[in-house]
Gaussian input, Z-matrix of N, CA and C with variables (Angstrom, degrees):
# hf/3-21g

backbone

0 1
 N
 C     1     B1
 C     2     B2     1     A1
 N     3     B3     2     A2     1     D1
 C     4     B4     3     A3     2     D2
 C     5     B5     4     A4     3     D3
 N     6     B6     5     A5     4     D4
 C     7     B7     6     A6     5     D5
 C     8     B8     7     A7     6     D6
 N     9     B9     8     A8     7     D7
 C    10    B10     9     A9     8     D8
 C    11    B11    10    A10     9     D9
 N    12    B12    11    A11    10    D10
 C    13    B13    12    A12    11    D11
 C    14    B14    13    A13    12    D12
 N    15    B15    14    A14    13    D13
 C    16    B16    15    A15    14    D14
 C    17    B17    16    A16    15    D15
 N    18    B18    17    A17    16    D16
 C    19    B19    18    A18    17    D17
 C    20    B20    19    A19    18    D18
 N    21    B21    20    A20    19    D19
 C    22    B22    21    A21    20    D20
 C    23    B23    22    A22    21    D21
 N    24    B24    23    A23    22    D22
 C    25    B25    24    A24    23    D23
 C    26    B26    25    A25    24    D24
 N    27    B27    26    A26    25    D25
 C    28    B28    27    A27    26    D26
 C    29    B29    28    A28    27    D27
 N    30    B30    29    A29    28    D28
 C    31    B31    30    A30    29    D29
 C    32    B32    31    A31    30    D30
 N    33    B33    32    A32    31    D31
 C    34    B34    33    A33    32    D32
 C    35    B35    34    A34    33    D33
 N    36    B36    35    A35    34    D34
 C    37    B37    36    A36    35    D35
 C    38    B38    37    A37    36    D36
 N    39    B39    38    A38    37    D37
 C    40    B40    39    A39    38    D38
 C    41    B41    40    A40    39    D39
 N    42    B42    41    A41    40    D40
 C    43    B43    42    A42    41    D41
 C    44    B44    43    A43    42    D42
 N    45    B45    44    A44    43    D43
 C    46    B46    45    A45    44    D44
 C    47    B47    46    A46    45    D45
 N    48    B48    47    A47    46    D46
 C    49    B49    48    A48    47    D47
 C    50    B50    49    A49    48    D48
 N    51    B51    50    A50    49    D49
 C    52    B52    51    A51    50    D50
 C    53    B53    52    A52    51    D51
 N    54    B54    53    A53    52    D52
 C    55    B55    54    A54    53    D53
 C    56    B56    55    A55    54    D54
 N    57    B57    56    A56    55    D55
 C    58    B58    57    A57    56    D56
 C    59    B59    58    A58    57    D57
 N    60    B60    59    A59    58    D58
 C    61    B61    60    A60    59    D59
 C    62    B62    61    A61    60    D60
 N    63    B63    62    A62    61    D61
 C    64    B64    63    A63    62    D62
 C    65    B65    64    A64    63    D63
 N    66    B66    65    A65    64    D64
 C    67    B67    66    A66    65    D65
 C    68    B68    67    A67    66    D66
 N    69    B69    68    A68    67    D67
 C    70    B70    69    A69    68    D68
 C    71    B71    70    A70    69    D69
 N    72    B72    71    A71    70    D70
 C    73    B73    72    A72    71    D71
 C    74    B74    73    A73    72    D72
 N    75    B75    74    A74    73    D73
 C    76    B76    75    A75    74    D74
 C    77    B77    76    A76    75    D75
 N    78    B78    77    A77    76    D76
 C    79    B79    78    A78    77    D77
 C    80    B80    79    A79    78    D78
 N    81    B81    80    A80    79    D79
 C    82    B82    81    A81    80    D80
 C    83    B83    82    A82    81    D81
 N    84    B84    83    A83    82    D82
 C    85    B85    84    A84    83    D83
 C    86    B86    85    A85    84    D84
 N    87    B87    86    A86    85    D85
 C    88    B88    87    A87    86    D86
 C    89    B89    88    A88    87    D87
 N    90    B90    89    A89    88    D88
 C    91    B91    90    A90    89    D89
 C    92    B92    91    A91    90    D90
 N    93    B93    92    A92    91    D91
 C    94    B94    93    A93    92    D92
 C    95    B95    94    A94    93    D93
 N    96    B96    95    A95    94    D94
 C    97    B97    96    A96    95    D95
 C    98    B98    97    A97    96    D96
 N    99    B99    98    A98    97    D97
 C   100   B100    99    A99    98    D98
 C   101   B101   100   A100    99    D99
 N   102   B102   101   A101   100   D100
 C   103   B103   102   A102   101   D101
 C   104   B104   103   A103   102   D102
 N   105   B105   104   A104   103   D103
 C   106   B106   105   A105   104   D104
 C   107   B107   106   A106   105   D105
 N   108   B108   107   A107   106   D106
 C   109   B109   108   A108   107   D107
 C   110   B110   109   A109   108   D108
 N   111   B111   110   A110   109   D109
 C   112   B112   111   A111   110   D110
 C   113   B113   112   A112   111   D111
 N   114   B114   113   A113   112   D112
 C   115   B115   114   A114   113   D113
 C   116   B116   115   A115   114   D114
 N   117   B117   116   A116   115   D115
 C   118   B118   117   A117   116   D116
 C   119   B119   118   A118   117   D117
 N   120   B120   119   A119   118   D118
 C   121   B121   120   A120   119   D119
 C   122   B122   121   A121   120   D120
 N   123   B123   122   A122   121   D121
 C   124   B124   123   A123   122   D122
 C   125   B125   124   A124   123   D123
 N   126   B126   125   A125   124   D124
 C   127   B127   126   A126   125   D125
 C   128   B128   127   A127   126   D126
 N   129   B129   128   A128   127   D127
 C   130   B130   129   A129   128   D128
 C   131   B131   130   A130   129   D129
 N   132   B132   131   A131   130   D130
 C   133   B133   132   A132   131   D131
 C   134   B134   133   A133   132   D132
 N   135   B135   134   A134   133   D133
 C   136   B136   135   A135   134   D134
 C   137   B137   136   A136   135   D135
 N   138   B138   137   A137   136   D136
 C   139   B139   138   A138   137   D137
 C   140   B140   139   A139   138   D138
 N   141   B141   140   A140   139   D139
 C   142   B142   141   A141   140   D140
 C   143   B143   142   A142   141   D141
 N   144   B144   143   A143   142   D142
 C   145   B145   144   A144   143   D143
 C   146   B146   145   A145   144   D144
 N   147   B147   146   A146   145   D145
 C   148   B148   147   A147   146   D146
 C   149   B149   148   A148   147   D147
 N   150   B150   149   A149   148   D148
 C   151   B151   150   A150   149   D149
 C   152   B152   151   A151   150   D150
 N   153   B153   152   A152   151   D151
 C   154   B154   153   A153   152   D152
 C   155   B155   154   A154   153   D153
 N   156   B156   155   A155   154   D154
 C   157   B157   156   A156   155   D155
 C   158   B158   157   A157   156   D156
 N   159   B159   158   A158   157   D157
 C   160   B160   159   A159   158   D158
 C   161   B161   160   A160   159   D159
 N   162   B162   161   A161   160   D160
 C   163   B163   162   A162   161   D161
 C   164   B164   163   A163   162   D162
 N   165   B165   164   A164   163   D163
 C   166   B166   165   A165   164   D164
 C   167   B167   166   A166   165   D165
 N   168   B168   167   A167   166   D166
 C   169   B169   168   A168   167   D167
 C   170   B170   169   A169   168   D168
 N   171   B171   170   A170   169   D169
 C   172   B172   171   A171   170   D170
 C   173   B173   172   A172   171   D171
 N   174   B174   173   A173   172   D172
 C   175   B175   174   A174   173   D173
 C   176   B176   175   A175   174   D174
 N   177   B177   176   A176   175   D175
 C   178   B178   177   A177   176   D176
 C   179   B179   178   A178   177   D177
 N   180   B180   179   A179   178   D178
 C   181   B181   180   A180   179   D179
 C   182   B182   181   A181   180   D180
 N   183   B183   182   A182   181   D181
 C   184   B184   183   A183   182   D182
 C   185   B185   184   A184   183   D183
 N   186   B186   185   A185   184   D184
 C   187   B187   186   A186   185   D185
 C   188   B188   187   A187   186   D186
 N   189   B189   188   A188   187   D187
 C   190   B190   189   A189   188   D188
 C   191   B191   190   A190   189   D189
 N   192   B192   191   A191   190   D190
 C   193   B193   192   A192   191   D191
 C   194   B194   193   A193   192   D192
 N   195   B195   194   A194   193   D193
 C   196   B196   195   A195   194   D194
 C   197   B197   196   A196   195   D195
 N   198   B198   197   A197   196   D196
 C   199   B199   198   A198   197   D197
 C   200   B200   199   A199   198   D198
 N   201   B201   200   A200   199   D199
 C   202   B202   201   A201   200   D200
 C   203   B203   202   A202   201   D201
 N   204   B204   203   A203   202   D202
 C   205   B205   204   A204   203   D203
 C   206   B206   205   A205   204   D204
 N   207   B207   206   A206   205   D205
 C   208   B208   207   A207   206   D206
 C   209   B209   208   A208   207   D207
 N   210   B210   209   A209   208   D208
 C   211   B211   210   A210   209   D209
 C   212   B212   211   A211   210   D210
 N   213   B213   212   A212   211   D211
 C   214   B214   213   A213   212   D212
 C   215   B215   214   A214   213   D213
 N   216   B216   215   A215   214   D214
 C   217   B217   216   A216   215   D215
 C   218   B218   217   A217   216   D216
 N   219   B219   218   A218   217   D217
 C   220   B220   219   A219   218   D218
 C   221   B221   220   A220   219   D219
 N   222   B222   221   A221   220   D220
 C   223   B223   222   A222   221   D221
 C   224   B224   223   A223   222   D222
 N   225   B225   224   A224   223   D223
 C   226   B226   225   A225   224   D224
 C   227   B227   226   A226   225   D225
 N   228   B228   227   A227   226   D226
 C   229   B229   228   A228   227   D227
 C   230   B230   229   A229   228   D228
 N   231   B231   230   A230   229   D229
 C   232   B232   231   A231   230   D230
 C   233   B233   232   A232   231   D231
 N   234   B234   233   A233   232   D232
 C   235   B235   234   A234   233   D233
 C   236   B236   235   A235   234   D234
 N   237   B237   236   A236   235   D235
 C   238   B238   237   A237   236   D236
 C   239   B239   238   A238   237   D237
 N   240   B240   239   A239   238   D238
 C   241   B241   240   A240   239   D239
 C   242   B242   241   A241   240   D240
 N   243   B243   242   A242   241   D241
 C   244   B244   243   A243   242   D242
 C   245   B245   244   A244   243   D243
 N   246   B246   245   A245   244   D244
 C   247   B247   246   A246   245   D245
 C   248   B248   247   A247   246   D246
 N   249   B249   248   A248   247   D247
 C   250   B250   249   A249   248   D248
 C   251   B251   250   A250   249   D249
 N   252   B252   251   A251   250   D250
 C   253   B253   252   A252   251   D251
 C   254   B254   253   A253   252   D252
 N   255   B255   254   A254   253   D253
 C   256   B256   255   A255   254   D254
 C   257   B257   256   A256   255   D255
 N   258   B258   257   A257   256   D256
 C   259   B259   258   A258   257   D257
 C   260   B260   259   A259   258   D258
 N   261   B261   260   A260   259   D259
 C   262   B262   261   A261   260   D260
 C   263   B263   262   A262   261   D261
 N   264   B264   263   A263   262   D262
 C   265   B265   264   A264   263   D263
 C   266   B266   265   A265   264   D264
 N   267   B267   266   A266   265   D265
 C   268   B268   267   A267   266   D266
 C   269   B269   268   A268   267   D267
 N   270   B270   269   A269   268   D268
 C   271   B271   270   A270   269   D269
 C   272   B272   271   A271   270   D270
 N   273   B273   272   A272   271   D271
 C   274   B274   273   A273   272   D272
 C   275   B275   274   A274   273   D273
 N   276   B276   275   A275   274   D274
 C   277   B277   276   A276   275   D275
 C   278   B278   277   A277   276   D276
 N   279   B279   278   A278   277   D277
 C   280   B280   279   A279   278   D278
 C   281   B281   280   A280   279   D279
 N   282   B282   281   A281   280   D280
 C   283   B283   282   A282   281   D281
 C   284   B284   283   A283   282   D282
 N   285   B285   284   A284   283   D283
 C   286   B286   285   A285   284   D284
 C   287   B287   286   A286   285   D285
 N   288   B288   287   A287   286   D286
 C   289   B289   288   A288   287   D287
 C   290   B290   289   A289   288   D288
 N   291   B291   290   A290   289   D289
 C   292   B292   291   A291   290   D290
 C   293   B293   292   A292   291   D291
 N   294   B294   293   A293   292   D292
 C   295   B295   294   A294   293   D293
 C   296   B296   295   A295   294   D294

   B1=1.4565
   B2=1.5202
   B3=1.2031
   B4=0.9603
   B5=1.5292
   B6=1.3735
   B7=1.5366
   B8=1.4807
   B9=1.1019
   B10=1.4285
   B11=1.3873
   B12=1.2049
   B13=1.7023
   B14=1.8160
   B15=2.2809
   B16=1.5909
   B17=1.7759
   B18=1.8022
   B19=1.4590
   B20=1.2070
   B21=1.1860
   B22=1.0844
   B23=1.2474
   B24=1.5244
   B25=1.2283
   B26=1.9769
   B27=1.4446
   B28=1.1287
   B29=2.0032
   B30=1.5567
   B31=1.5258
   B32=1.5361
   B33=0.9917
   B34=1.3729
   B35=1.4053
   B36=1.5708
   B37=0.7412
   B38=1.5807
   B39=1.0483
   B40=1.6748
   B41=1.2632
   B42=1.0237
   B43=1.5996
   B44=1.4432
   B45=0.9876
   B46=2.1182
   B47=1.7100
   B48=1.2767
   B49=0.9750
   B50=1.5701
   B51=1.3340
   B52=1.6972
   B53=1.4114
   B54=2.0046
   B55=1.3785
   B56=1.6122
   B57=1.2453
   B58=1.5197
   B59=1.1890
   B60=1.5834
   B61=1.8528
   B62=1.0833
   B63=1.3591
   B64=1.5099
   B65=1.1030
   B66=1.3454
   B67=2.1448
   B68=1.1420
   B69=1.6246
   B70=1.2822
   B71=1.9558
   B72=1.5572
   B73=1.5762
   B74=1.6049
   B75=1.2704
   B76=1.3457
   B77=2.0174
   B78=1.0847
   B79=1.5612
   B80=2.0264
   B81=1.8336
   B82=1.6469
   B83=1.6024
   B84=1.5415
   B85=1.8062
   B86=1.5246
   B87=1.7042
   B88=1.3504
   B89=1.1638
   B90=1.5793
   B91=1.3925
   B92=1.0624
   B93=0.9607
   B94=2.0845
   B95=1.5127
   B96=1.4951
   B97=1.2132
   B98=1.4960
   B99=1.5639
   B100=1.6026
   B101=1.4201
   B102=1.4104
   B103=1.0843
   B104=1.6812
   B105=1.2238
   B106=1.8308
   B107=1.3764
   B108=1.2889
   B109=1.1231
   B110=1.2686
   B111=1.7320
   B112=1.3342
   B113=1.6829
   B114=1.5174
   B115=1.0905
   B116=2.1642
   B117=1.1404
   B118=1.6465
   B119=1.8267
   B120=1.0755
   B121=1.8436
   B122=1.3725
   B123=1.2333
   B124=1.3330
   B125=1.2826
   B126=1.4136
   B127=1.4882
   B128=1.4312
   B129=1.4815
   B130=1.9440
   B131=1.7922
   B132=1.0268
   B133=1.5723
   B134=1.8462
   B135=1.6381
   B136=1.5982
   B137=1.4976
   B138=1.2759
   B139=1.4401
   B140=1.8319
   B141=1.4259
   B142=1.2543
   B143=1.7928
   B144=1.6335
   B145=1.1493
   B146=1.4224
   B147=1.6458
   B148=1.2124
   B149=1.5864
   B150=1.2798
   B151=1.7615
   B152=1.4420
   B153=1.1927
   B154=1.3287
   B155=1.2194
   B156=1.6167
   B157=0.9142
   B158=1.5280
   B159=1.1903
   B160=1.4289
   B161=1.7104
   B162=1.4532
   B163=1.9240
   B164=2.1598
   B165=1.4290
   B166=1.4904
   B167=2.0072
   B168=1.4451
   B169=2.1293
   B170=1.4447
   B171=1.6710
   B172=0.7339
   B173=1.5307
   B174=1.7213
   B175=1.6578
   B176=1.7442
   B177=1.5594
   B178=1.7474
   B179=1.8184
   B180=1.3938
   B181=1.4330
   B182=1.2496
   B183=1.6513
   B184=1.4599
   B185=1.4006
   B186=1.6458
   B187=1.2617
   B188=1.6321
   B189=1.7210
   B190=1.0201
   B191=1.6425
   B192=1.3704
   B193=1.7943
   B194=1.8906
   B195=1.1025
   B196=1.5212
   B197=1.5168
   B198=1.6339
   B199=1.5586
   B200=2.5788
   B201=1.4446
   B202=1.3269
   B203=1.2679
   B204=1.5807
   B205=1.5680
   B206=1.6014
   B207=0.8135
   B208=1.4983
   B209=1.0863
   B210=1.6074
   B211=1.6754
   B212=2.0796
   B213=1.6583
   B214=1.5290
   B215=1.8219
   B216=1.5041
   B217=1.3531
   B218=1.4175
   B219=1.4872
   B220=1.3923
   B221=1.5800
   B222=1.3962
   B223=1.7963
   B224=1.5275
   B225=1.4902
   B226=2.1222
   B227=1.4836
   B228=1.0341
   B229=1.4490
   B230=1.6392
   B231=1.3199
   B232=1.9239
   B233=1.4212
   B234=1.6099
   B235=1.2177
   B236=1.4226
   B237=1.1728
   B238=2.0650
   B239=1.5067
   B240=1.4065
   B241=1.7414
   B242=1.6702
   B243=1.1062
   B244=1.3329
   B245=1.3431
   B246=1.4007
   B247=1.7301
   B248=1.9329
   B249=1.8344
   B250=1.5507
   B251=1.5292
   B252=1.4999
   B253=1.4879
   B254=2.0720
   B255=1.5818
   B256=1.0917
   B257=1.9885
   B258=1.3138
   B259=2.0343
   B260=1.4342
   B261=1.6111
   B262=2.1554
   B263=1.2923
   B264=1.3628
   B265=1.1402
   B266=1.2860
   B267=1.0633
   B268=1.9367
   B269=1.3808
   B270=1.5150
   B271=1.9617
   B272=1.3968
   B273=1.3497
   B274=1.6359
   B275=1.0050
   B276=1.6790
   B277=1.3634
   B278=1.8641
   B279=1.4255
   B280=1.2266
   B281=1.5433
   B282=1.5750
   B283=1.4334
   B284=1.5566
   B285=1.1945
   B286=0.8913
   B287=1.9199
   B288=1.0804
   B289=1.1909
   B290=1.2429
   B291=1.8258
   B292=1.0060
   B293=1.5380
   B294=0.7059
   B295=1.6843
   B296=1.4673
   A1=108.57
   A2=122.27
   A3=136.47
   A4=168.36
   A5=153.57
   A6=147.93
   A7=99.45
   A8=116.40
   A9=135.31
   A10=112.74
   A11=104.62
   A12=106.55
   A13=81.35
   A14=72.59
   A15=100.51
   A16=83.74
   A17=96.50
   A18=105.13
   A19=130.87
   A20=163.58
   A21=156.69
   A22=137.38
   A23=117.27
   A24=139.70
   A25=107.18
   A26=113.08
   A27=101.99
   A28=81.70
   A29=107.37
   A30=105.49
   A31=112.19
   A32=131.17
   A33=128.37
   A34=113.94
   A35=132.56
   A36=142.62
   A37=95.20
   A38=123.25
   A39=133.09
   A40=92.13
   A41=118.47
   A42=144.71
   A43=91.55
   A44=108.34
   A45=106.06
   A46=91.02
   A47=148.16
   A48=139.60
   A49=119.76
   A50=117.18
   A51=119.47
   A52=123.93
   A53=92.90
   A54=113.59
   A55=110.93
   A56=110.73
   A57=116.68
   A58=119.39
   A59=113.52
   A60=112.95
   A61=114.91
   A62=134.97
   A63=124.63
   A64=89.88
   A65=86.60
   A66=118.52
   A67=108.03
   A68=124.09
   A69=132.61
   A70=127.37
   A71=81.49
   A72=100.43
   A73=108.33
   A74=105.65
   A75=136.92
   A76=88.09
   A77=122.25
   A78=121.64
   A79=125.58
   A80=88.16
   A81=95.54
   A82=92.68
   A83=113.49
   A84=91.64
   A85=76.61
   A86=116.89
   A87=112.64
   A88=133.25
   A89=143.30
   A90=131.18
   A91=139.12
   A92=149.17
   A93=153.73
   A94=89.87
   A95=130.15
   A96=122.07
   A97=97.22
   A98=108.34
   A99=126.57
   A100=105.44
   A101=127.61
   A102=130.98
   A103=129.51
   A104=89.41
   A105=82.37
   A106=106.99
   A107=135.51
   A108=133.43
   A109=119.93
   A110=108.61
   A111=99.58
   A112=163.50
   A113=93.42
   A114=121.06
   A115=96.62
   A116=102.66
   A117=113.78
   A118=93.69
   A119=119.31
   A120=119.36
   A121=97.40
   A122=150.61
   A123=138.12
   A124=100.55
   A125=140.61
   A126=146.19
   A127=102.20
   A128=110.92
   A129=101.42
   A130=74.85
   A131=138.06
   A132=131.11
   A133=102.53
   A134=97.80
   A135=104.27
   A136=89.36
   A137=143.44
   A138=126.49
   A139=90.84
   A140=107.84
   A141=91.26
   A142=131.84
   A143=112.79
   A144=122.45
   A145=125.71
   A146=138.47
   A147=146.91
   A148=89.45
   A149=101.10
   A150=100.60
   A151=111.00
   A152=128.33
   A153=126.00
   A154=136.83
   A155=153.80
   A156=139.17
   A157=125.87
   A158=147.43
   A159=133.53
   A160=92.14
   A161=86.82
   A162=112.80
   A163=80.03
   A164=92.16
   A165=89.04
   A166=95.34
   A167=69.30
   A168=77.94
   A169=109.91
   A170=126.52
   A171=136.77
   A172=106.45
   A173=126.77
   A174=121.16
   A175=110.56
   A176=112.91
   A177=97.27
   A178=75.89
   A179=110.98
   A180=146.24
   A181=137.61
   A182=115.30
   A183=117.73
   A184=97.71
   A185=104.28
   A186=126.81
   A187=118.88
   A188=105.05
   A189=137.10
   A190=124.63
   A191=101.40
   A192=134.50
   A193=87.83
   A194=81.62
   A195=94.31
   A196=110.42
   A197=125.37
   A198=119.11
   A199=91.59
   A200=95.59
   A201=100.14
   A202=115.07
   A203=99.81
   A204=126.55
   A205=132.05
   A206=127.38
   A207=96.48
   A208=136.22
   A209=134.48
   A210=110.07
   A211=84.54
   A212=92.69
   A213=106.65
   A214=108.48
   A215=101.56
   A216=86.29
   A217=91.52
   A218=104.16
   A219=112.58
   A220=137.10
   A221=104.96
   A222=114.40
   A223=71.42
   A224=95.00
   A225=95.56
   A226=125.56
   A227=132.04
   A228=126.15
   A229=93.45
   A230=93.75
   A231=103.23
   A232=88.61
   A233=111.11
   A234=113.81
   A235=115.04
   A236=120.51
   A237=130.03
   A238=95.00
   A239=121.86
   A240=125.70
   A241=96.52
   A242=120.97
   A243=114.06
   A244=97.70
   A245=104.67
   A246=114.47
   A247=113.57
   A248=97.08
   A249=105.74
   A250=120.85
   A251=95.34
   A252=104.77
   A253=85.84
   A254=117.28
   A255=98.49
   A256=99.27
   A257=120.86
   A258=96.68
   A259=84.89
   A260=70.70
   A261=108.34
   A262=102.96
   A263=106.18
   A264=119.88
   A265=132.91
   A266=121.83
   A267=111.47
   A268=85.56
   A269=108.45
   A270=141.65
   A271=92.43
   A272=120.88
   A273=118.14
   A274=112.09
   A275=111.95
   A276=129.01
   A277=104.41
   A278=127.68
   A279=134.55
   A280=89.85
   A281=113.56
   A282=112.05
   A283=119.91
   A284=137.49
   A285=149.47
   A286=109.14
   A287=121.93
   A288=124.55
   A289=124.60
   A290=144.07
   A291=108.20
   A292=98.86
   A293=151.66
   A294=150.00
   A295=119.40
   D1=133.93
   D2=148.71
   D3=-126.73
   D4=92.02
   D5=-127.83
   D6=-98.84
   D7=161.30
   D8=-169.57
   D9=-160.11
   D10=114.74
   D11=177.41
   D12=-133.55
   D13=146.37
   D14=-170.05
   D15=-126.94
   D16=151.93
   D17=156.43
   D18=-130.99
   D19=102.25
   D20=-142.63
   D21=70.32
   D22=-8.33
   D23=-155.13
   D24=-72.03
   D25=-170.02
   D26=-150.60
   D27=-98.10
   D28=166.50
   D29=161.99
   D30=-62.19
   D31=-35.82
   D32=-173.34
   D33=-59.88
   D34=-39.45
   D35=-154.00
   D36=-84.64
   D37=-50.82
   D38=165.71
   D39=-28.99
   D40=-82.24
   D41=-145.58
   D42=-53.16
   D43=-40.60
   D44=-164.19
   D45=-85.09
   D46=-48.85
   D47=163.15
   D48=-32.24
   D49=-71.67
   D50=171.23
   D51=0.92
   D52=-54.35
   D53=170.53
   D54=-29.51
   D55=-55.34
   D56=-162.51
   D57=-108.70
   D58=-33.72
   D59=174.71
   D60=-122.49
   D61=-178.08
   D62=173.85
   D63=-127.39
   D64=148.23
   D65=169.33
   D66=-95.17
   D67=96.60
   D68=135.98
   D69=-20.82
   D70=-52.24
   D71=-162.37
   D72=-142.23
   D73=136.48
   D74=-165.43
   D75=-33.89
   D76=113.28
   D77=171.56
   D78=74.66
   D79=14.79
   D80=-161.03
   D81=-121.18
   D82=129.49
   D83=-163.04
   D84=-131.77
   D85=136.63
   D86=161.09
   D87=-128.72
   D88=119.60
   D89=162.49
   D90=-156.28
   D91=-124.78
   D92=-147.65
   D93=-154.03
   D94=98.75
   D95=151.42
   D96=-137.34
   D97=170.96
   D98=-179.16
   D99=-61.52
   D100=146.35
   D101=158.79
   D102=-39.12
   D103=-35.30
   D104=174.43
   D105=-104.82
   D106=18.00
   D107=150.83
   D108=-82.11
   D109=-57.68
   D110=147.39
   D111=-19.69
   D112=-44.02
   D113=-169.26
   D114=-88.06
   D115=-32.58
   D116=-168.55
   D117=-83.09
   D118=-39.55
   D119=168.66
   D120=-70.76
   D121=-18.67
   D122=175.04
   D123=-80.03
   D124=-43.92
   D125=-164.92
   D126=-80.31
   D127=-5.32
   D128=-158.84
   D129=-118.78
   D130=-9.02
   D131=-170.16
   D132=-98.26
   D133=-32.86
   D134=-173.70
   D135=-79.28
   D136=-18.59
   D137=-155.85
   D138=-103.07
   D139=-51.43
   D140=-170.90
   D141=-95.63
   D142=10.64
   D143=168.97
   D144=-50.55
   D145=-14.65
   D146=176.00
   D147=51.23
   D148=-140.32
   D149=-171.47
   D150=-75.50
   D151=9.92
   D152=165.03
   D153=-51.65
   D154=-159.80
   D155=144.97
   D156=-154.68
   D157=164.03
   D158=-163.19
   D159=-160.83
   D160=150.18
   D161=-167.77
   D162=-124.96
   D163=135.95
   D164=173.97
   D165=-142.59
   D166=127.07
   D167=-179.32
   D168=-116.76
   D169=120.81
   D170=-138.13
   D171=-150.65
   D172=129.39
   D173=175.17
   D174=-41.18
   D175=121.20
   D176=168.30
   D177=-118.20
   D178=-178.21
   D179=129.09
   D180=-49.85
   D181=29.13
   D182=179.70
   D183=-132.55
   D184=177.35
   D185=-173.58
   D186=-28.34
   D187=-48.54
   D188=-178.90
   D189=-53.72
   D190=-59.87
   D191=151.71
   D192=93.72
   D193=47.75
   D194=177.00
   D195=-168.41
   D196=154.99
   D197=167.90
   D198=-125.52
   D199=161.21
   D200=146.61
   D201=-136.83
   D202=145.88
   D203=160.36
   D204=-71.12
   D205=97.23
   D206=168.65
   D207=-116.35
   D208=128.99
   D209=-159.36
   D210=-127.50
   D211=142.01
   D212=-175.65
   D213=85.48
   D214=-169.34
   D215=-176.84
   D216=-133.14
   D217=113.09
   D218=157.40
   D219=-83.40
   D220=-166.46
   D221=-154.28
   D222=-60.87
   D223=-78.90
   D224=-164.46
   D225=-73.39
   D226=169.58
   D227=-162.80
   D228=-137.37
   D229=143.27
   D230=-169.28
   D231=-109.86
   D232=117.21
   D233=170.69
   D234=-112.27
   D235=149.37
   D236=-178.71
   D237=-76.59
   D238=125.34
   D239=175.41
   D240=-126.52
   D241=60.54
   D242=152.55
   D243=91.31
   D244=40.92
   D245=162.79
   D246=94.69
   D247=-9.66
   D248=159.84
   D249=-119.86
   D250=146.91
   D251=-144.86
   D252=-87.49
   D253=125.66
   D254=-165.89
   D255=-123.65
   D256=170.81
   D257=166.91
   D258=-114.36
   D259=160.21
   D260=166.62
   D261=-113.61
   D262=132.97
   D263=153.78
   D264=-82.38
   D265=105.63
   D266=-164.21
   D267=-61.99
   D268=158.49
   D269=171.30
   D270=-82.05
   D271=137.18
   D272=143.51
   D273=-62.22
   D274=142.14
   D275=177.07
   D276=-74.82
   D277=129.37
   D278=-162.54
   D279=-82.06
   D280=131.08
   D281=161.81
   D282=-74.27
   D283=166.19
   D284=-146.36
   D285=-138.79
   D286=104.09
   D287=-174.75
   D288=-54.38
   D289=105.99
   D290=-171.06
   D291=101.80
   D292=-17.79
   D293=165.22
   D294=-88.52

């Protein structure tokens, strides 16, 4: 099994995915493919995202029983906490009245 969230990325790139997973949700593609199929839609998402970016969560063999990917820089950031892979939410920066 696998989830895929895209951000910004191009329509085409959606579109060539479809092929293989379905989108529930506006940029969220999910499904059951082979590892090296998998792994070859990860290489075709890193090549054609332009300034976009994509988080890909995927079955590993650890504690977790899951690994993430992330290619570009997205909203949330997948950080390593002591061997679990966890997200940050960036804070909004507070505006400043007068600036």
């Amino acid at each position: 099994m696998m989830v895929l969230r895209l951000e910004r990325v191009p329509a085409t790139l959606r579109g060539e995915l479809t092929r293989w997973l379905l989108e529930p949700a506006t940029g969220v593609f999910v499904g059951s493919v082979s590892a090296l199929v998998r792994d070859q839609l990860w290489e075709m998402v890193g090549k054609q995202r332009k300034a976009g970016a994509a988080i890909l969560v995927c079955n590993a063999d650890n504690e977790q029983g899951f690994e993430l990917r992330v290619s570009g820089s997205p909203a949330r950031n997948v950080v390593d906490f002591e061997g679990l892979a966890l997200i940050r939410t960036p804070h909004p920066v507070p505006k400043v009245e007068g600036t």
